[in-house]
Biopython code that builds the backbone (N, CA, C, O; Angstrom):
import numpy as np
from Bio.PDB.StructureBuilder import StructureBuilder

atoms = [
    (1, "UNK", "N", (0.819, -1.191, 0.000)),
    (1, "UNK", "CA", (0.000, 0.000, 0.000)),
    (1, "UNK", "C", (0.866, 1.259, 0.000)),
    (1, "UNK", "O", (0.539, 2.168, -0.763)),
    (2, "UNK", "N", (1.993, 1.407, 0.823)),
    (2, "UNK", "CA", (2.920, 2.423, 0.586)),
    (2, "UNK", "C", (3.215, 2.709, -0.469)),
    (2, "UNK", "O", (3.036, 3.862, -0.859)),
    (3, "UNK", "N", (3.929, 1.463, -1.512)),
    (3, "UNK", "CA", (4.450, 1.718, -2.433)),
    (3, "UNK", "C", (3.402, 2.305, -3.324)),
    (3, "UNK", "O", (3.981, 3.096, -4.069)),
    (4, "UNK", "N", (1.802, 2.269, -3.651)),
    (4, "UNK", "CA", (0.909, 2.752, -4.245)),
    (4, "UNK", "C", (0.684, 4.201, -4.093)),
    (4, "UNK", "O", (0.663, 4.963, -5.059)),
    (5, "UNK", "N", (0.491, 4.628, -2.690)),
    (5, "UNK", "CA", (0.177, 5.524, -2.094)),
    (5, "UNK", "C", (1.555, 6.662, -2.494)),
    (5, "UNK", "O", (1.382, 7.834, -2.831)),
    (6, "UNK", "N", (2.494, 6.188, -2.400)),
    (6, "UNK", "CA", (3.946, 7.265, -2.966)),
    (6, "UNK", "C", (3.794, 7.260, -4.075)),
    (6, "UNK", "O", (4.583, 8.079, -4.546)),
    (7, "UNK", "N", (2.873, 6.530, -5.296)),
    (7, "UNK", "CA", (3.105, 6.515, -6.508)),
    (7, "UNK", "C", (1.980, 7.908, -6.822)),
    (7, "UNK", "O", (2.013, 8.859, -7.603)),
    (8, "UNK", "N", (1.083, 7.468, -5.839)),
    (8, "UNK", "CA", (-0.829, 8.645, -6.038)),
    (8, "UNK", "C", (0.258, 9.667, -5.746)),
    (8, "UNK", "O", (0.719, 9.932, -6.856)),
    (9, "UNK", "N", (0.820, 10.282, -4.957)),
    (9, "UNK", "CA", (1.427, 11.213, -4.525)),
    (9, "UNK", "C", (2.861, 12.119, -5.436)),
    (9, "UNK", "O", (3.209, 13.299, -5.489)),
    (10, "UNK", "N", (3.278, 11.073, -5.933)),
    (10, "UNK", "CA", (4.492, 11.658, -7.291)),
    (10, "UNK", "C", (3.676, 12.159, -8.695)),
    (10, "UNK", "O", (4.157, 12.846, -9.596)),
    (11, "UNK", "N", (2.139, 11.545, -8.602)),
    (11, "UNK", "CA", (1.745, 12.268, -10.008)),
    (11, "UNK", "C", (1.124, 13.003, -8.977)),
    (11, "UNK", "O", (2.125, 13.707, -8.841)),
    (12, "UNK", "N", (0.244, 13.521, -8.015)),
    (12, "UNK", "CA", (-0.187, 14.738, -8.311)),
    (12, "UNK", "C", (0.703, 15.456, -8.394)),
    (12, "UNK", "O", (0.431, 16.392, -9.145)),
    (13, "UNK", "N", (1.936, 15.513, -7.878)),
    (13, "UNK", "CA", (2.713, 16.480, -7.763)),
    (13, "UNK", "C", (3.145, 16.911, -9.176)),
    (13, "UNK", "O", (3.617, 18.025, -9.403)),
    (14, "UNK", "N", (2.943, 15.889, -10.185)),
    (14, "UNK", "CA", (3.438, 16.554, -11.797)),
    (14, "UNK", "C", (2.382, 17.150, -12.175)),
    (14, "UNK", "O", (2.463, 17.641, -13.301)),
    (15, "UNK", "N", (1.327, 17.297, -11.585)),
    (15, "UNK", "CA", (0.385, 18.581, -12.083)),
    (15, "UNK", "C", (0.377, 20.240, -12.300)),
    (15, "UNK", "O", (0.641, 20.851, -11.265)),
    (16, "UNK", "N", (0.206, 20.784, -13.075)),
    (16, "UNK", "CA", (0.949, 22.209, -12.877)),
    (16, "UNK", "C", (0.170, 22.875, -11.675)),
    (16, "UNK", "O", (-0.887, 22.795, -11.048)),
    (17, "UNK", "N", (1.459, 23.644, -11.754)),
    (17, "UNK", "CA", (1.350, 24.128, -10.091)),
    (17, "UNK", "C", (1.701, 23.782, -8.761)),
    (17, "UNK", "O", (2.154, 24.529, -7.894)),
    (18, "UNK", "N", (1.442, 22.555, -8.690)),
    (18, "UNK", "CA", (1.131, 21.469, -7.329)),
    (18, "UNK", "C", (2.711, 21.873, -7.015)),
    (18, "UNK", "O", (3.615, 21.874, -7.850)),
    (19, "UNK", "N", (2.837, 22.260, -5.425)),
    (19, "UNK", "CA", (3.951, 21.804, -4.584)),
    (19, "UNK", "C", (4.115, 21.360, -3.920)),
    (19, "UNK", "O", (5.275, 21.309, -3.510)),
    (20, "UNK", "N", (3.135, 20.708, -3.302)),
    (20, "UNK", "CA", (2.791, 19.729, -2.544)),
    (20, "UNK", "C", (1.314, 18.596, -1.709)),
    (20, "UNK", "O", (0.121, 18.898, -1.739)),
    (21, "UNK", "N", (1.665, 17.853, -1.321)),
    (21, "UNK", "CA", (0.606, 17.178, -1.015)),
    (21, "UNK", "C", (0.601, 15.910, -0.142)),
    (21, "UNK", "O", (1.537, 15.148, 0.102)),
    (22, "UNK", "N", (-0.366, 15.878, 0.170)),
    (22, "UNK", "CA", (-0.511, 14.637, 1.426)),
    (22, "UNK", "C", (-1.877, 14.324, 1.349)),
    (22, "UNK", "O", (-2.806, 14.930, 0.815)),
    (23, "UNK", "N", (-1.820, 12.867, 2.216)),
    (23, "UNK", "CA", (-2.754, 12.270, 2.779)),
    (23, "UNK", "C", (-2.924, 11.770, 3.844)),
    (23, "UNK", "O", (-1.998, 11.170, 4.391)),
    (24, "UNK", "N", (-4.352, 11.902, 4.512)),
    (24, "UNK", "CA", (-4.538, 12.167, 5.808)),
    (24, "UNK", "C", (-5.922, 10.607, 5.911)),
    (24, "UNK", "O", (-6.680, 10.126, 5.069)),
    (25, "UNK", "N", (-5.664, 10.307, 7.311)),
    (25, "UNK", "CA", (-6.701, 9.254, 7.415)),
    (25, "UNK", "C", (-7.892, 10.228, 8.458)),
    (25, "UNK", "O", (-7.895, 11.458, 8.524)),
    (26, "UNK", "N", (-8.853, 9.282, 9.211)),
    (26, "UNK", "CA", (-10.011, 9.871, 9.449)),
    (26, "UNK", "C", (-9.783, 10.107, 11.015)),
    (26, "UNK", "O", (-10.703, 10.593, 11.674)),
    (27, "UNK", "N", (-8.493, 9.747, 11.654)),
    (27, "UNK", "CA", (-7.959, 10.493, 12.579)),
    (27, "UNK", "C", (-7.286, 11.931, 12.600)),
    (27, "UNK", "O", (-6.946, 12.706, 13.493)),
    (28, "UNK", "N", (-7.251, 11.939, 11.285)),
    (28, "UNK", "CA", (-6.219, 13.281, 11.192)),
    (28, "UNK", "C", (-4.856, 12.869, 11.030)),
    (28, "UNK", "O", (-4.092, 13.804, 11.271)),
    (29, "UNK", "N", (-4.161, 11.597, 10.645)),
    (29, "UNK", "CA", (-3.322, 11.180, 10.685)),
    (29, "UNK", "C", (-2.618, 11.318, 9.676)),
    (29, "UNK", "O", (-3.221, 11.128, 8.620)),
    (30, "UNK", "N", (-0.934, 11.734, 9.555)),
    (30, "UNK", "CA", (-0.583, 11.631, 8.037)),
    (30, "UNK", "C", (0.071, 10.494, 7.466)),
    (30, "UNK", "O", (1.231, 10.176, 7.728)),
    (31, "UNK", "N", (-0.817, 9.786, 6.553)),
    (31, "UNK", "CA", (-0.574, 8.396, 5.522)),
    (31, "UNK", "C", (0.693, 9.006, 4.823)),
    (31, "UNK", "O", (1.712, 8.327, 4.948)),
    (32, "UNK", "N", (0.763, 9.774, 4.353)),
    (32, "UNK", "CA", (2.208, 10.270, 3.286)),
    (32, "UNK", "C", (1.898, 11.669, 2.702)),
    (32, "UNK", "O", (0.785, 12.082, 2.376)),
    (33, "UNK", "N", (2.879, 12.214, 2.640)),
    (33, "UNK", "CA", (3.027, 13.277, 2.028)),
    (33, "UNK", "C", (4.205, 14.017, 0.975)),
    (33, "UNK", "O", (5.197, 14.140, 1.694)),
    (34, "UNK", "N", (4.446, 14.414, -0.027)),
    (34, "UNK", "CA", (5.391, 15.092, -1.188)),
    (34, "UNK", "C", (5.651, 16.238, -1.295)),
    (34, "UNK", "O", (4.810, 17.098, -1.036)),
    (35, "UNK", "N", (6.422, 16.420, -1.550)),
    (35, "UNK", "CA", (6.518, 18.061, -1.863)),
    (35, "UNK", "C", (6.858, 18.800, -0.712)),
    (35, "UNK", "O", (7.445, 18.382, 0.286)),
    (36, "UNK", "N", (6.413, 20.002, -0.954)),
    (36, "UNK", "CA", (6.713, 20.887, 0.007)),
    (36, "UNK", "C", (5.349, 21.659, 1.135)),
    (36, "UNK", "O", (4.913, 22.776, 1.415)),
    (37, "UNK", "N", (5.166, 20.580, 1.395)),
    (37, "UNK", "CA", (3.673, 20.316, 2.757)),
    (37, "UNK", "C", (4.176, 20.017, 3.627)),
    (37, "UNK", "O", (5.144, 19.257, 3.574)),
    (38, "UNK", "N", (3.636, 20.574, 4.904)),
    (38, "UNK", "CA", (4.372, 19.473, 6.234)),
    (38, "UNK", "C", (2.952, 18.747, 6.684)),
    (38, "UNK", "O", (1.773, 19.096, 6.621)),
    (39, "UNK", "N", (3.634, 17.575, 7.165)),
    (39, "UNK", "CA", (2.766, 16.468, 7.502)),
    (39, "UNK", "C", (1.814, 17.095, 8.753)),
    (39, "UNK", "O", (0.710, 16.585, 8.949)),
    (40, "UNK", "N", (2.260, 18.172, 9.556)),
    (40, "UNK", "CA", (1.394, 18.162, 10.845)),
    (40, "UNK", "C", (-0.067, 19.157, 10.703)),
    (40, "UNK", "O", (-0.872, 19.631, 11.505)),
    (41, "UNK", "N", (0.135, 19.167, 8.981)),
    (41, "UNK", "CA", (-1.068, 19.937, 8.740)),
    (41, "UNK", "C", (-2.343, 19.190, 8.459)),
    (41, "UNK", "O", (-3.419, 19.659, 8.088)),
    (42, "UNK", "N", (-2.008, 17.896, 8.713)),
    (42, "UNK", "CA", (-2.767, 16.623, 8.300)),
    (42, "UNK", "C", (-4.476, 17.006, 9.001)),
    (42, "UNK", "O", (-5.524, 17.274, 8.414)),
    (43, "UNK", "N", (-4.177, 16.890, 10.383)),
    (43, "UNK", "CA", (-5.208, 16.689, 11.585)),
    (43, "UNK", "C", (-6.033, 18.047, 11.308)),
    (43, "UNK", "O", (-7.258, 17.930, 11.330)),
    (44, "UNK", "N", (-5.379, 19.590, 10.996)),
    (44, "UNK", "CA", (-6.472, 20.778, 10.558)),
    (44, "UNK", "C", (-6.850, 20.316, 9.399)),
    (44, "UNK", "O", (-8.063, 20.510, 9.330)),
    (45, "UNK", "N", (-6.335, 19.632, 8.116)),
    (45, "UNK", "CA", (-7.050, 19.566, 7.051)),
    (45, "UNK", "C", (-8.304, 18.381, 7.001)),
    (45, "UNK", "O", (-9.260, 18.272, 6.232)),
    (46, "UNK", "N", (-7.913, 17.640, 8.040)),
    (46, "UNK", "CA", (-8.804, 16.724, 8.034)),
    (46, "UNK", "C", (-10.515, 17.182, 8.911)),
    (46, "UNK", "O", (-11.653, 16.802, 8.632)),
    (47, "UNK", "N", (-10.088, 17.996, 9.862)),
    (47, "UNK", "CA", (-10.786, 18.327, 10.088)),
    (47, "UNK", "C", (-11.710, 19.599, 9.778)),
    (47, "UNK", "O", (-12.835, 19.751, 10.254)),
    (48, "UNK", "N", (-11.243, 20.246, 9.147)),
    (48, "UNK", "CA", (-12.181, 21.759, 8.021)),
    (48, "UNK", "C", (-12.433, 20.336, 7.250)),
    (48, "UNK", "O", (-13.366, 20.797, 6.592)),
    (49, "UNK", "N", (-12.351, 18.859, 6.757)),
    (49, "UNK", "CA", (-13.149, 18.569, 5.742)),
    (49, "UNK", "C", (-14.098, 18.211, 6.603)),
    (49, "UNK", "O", (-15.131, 18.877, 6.671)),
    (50, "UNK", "N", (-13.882, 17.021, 7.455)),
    (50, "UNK", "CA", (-15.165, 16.854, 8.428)),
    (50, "UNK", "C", (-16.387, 18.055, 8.463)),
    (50, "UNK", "O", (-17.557, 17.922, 8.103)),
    (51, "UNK", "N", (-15.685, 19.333, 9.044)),
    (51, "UNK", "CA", (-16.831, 20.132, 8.669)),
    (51, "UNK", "C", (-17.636, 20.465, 7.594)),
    (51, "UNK", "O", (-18.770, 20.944, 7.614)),
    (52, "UNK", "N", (-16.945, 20.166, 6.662)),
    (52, "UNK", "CA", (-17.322, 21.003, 5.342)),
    (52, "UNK", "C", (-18.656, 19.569, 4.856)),
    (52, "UNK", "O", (-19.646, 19.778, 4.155)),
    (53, "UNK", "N", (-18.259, 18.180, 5.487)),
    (53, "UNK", "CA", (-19.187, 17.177, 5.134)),
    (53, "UNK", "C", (-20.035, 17.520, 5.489)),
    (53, "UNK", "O", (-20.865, 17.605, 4.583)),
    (54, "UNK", "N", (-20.486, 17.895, 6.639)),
    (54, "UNK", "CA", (-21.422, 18.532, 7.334)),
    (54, "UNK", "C", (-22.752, 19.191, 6.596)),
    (54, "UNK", "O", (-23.923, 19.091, 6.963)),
    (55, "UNK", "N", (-22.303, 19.786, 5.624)),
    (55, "UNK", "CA", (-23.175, 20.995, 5.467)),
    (55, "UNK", "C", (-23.698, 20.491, 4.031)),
    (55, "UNK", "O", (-24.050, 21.322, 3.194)),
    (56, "UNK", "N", (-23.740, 19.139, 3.771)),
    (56, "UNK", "CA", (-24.467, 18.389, 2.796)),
    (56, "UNK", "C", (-24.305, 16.465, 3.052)),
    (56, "UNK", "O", (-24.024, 15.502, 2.337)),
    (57, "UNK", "N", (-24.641, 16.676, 4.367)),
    (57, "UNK", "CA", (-24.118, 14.811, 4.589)),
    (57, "UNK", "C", (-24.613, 13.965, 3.554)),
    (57, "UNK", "O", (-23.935, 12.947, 3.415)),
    (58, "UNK", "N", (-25.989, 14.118, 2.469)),
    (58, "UNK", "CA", (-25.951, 12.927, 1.750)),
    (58, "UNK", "C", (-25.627, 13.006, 0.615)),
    (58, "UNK", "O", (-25.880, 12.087, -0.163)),
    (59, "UNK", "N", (-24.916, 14.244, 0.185)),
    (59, "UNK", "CA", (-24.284, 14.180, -1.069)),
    (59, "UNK", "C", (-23.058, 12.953, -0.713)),
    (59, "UNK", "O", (-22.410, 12.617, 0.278)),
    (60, "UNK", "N", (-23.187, 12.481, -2.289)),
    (60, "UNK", "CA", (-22.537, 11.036, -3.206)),
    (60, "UNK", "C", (-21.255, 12.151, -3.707)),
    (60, "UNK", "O", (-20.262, 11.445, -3.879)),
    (61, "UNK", "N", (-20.971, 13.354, -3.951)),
    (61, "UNK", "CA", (-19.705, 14.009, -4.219)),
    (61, "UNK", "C", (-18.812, 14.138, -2.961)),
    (61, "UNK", "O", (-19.368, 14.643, -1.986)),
    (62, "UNK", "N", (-17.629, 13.797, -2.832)),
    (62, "UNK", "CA", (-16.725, 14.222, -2.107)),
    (62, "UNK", "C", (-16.821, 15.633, -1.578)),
    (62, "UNK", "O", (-16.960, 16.563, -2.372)),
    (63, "UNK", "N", (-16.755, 15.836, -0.300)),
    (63, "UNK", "CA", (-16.443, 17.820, 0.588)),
    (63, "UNK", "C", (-15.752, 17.983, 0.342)),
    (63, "UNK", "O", (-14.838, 17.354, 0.875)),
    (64, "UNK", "N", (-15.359, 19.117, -0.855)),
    (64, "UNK", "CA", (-14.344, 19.752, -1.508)),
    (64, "UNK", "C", (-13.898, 21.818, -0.829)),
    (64, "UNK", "O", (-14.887, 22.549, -0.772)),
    (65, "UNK", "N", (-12.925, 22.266, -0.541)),
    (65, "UNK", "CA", (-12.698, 23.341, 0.075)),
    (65, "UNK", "C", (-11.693, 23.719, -0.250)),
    (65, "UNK", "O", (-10.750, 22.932, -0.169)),
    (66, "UNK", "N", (-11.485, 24.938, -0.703)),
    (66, "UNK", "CA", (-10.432, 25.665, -1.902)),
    (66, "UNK", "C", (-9.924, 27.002, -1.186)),
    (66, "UNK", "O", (-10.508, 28.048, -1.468)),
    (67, "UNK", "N", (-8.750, 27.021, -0.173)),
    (67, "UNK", "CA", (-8.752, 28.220, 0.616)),
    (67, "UNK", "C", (-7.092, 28.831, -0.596)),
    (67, "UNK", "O", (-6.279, 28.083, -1.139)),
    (68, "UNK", "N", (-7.133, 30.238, -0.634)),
    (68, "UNK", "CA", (-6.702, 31.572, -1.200)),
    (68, "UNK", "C", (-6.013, 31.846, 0.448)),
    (68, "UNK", "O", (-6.408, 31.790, 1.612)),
    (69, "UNK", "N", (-4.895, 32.129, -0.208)),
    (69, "UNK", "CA", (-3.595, 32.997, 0.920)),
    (69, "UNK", "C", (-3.025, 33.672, -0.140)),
    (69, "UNK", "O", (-2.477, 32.778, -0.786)),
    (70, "UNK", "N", (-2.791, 34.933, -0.812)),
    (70, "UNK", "CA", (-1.477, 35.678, -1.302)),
    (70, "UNK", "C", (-1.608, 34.453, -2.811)),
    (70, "UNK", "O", (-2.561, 34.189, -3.544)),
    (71, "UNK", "N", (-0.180, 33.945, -2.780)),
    (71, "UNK", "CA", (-0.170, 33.047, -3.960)),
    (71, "UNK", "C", (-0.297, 31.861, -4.323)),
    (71, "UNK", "O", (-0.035, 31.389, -5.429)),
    (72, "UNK", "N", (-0.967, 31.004, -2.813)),
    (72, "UNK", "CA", (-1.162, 29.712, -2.408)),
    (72, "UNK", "C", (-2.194, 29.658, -2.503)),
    (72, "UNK", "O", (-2.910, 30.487, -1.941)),
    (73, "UNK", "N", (-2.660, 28.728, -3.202)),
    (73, "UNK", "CA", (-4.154, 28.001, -2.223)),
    (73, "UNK", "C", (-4.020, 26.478, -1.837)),
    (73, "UNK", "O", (-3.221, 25.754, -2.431)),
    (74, "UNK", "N", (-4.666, 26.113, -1.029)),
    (74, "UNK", "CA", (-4.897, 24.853, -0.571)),
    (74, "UNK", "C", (-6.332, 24.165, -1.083)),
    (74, "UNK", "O", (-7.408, 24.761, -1.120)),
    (75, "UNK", "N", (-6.147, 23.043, -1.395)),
    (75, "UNK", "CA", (-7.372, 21.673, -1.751)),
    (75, "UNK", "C", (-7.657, 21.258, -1.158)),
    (75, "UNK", "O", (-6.836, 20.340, -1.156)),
    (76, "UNK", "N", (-8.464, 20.995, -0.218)),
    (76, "UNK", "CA", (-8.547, 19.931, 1.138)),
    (76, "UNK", "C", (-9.858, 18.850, 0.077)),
    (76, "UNK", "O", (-10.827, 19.208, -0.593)),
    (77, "UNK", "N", (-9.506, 18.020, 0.252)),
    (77, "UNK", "CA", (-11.467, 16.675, -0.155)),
    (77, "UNK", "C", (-10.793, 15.592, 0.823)),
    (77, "UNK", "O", (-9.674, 15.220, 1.176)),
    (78, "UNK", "N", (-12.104, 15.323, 1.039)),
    (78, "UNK", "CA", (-12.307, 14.039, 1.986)),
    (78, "UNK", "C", (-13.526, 12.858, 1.034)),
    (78, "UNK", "O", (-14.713, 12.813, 0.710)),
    (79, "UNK", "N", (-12.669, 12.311, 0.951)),
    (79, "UNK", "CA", (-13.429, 10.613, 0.157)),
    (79, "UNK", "C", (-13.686, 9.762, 1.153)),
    (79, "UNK", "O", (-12.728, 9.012, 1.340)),
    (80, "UNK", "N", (-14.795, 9.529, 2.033)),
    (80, "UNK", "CA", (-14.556, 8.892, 2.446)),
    (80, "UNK", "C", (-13.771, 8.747, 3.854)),
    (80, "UNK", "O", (-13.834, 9.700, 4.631)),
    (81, "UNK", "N", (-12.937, 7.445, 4.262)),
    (81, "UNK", "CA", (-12.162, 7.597, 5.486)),
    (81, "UNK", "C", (-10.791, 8.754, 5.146)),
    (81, "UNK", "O", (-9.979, 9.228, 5.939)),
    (82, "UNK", "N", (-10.914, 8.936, 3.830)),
    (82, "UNK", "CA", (-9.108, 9.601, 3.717)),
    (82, "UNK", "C", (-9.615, 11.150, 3.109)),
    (82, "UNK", "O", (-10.615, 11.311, 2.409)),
    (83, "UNK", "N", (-8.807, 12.080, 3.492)),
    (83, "UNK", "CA", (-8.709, 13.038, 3.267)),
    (83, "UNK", "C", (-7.473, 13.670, 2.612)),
    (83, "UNK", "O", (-6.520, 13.862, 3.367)),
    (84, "UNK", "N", (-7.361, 13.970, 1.521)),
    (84, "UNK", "CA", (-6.380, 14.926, 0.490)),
    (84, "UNK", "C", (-6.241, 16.576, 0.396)),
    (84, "UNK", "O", (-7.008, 17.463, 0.020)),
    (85, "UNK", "N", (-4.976, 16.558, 0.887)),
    (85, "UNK", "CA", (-4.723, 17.867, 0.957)),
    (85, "UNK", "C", (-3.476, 18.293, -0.365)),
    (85, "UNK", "O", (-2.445, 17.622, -0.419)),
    (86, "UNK", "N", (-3.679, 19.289, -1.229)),
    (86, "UNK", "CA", (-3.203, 19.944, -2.344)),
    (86, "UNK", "C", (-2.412, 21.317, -2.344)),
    (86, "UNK", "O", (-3.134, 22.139, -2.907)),
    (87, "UNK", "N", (-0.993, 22.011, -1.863)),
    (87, "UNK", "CA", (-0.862, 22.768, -2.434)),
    (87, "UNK", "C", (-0.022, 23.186, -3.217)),
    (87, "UNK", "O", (1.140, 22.938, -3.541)),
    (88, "UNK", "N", (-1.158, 24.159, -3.573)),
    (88, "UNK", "CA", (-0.869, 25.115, -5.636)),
    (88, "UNK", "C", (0.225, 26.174, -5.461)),
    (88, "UNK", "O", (-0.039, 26.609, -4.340)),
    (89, "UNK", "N", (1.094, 26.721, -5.815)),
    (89, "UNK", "CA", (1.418, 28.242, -6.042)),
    (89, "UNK", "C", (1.084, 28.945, -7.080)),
    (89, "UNK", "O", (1.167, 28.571, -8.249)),
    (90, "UNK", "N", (0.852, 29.562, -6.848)),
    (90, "UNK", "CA", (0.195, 30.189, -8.651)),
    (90, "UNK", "C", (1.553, 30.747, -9.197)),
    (90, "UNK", "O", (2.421, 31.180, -8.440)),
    (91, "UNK", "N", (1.669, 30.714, -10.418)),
    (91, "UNK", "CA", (2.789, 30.895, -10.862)),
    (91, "UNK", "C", (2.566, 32.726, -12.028)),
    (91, "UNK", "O", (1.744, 32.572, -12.932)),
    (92, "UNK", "N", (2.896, 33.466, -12.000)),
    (92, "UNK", "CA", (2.888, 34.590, -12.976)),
    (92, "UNK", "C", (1.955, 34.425, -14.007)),
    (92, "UNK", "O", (1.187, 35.346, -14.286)),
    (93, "UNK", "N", (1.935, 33.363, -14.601)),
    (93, "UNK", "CA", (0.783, 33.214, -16.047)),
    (93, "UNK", "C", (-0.299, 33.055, -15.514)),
    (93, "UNK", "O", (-1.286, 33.691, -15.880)),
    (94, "UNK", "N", (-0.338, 31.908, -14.251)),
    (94, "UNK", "CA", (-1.848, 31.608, -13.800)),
    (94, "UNK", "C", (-2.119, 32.921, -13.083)),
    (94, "UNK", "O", (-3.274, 33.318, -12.931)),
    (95, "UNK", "N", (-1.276, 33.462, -12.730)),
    (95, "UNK", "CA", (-2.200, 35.104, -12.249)),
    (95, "UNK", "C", (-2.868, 35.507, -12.974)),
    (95, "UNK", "O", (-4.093, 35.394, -12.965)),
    (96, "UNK", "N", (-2.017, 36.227, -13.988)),
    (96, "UNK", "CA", (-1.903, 37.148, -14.977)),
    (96, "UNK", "C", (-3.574, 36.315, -15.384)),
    (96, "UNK", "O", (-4.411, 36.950, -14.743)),
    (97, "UNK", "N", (-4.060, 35.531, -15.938)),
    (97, "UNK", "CA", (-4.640, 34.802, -16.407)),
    (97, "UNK", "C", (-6.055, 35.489, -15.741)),
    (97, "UNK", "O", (-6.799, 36.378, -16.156)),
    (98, "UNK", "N", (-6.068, 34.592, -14.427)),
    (98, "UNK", "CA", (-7.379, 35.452, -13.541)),
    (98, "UNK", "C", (-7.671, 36.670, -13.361)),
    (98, "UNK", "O", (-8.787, 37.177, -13.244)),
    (99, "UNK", "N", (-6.416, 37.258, -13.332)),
    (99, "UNK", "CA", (-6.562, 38.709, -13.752)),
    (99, "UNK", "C", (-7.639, 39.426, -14.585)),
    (99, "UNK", "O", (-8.618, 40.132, -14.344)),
    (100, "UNK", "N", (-6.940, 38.864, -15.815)),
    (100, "UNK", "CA", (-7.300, 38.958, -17.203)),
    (100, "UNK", "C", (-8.619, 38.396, -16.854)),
    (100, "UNK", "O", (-9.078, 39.295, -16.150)),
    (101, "UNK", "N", (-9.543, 37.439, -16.910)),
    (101, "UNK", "CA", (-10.510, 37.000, -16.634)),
    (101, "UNK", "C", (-11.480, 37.660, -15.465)),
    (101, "UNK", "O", (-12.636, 37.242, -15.401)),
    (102, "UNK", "N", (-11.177, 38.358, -14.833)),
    (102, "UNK", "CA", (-11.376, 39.177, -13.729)),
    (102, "UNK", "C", (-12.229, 40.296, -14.449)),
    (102, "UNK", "O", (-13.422, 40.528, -14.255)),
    (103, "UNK", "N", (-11.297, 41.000, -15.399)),
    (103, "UNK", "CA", (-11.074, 42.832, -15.715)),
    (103, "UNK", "C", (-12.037, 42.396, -16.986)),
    (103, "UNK", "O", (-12.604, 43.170, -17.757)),
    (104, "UNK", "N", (-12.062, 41.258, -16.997)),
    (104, "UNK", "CA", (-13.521, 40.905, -18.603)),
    (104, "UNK", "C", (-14.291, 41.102, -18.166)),
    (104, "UNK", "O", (-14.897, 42.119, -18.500)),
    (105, "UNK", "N", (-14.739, 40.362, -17.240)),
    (105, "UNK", "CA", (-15.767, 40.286, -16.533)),
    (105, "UNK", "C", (-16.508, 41.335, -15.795)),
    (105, "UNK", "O", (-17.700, 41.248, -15.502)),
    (106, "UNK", "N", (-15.645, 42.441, -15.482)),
    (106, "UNK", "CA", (-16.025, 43.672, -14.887)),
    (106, "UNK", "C", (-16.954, 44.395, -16.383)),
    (106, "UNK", "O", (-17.475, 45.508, -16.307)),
]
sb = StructureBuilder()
sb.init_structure("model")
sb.init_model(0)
sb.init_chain("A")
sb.init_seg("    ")
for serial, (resi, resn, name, xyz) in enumerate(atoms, 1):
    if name == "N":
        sb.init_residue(resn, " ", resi, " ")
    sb.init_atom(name, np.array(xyz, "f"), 0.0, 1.0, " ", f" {name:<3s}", serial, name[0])
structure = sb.get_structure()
């Protein structure tokens, strides 16, 4: 299972953007993590998902939560017993981009 679980974890990380990532069990525990995440963020991410299940318990979609800092954001979803945590840096183009998409929209 390790060896699987380091494999889920080396491709998200080839996703653009991604600098890191982990996985968390339904203790808050960290199963593994890549990149540039620290593991003790496991137990808060696990738990903002717990909450976030909350506020639609019989949805069949995964509690998905997308938090914005400066040039980071974080992914938190919870499937289930395991919870996945994602983070992005936005890089100059993906700004520039929303930006641009922003100032249309105005």
């Amino acid at each position: 299972m390790e060896q699987q679980l380091e494999k889920v974890l080396s491709e998200i990380l080839t996703q653009q953007d991604t600098v890191g990532a982990l996985v968390a069990n339904r203790q808050g525990l960290c199963l593994g993590a890549k990149g540039n995440i620290n593991p003790n963020v496991s137990g808060i991410g696990m738990a903002i998902s717990e909450q976030v299940a909350k506020l639609e318990p019989n949805s069949t979609l995964p509690a998905t939560v997308c938090l914005y800092s400066g040039n980071k954001r974080c992914v938190i979803q919870k499937d289930g017993d395991i919870t996945g945590i994602i983070y992005k840096q936005t890089t100059p183009t993906t700004a520039a981009t929303a930006t641009a998409s922003t100032s249309a929209s105005n």
